[in-house]
N, C-alpha and C positions, 0 to 999 in steps of 0.2 A: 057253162060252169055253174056249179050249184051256187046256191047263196051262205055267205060264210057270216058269221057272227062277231064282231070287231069288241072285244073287253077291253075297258080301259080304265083304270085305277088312278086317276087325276090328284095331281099334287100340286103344290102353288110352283115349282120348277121344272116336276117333268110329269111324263104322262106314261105308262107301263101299259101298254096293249097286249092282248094274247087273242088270235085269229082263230076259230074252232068253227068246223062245220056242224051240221045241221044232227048229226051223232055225237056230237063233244070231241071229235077226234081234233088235237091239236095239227095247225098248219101252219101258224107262223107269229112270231113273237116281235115283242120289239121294245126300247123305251125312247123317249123322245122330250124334248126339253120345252118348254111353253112356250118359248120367242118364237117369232114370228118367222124363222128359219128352224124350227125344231117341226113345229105346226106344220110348215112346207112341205118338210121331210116326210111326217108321220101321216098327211096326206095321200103323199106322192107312190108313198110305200103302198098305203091300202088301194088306192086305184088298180094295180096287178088282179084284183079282186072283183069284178063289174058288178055283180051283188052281193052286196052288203048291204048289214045294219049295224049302227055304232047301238054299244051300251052303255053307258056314263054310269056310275056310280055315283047318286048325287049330284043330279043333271040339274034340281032348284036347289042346290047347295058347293061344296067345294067344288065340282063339276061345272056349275054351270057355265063359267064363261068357257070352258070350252065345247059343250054341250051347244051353247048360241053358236060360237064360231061355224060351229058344225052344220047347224040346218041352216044358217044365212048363207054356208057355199053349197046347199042343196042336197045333203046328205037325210037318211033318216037315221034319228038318233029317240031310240028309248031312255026311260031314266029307270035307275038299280038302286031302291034304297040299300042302304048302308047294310041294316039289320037283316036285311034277307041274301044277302053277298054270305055274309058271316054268316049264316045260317045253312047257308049252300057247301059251305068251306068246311063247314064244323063236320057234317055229313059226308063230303066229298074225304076227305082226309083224315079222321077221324082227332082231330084236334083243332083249336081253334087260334093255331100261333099265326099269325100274320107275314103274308110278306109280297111286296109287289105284286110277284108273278102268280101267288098263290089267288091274289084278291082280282086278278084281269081275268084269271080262270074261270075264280066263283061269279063272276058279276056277268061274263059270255054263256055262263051253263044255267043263269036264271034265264039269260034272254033267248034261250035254245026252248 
């Protein structure tokens, strides 16, 4: 299986993932809560996946404690600043209104 691209739009309660392949083609969504049974979940879910790379958004900022969670259980995780998400979005969409799924999108198709 090819390697998919894991977006993830981290909030201090939950986390918005959007799965995109190596073309931007969406494959799989999701959002997930930060306790340590949402984390499980949101895990458990991308494992279906055997290559991957997480994007954080903010991997030395709002991100980052899940960003560490991430490569302490041996994942590779890039960091997405903020402004270049929104910059990707602005383009992608031709607007720059916000919203979870829009910003797991933007933050997976910098890291494509």
């Amino acid at each position: 299986m090819a390697e998919v691209i894991i977006g993830v739009d981290p909030h201090k309660l939950s986390a918005t993932i959007e799965i995109v392949d190596r073309q931007e083609r969406l494959v799989a969504t999701g959002r997930f809560n930060t306790d340590q049974r949402g984390y499980t979940a949101m895990r458990s879910y991308a494992r279906t996946f055997p290559h991957r790379l997480w994007a954080v958004e903010g991997a030395n900022g709002t991100g980052r404690p899940l960003a560490q969670r991430l490569v302490e259980d041996g994942e590779r995780v890039v960091d997405v600043p903020a402004k270049l998400a929104a910059r990707v979005r602005l383009f992608d969409t031709g607007h720059n209104r916000k919203t979870d799924a829009l910003d797991a999108h933007s933050i997976a198709v910098v890291a494509v």
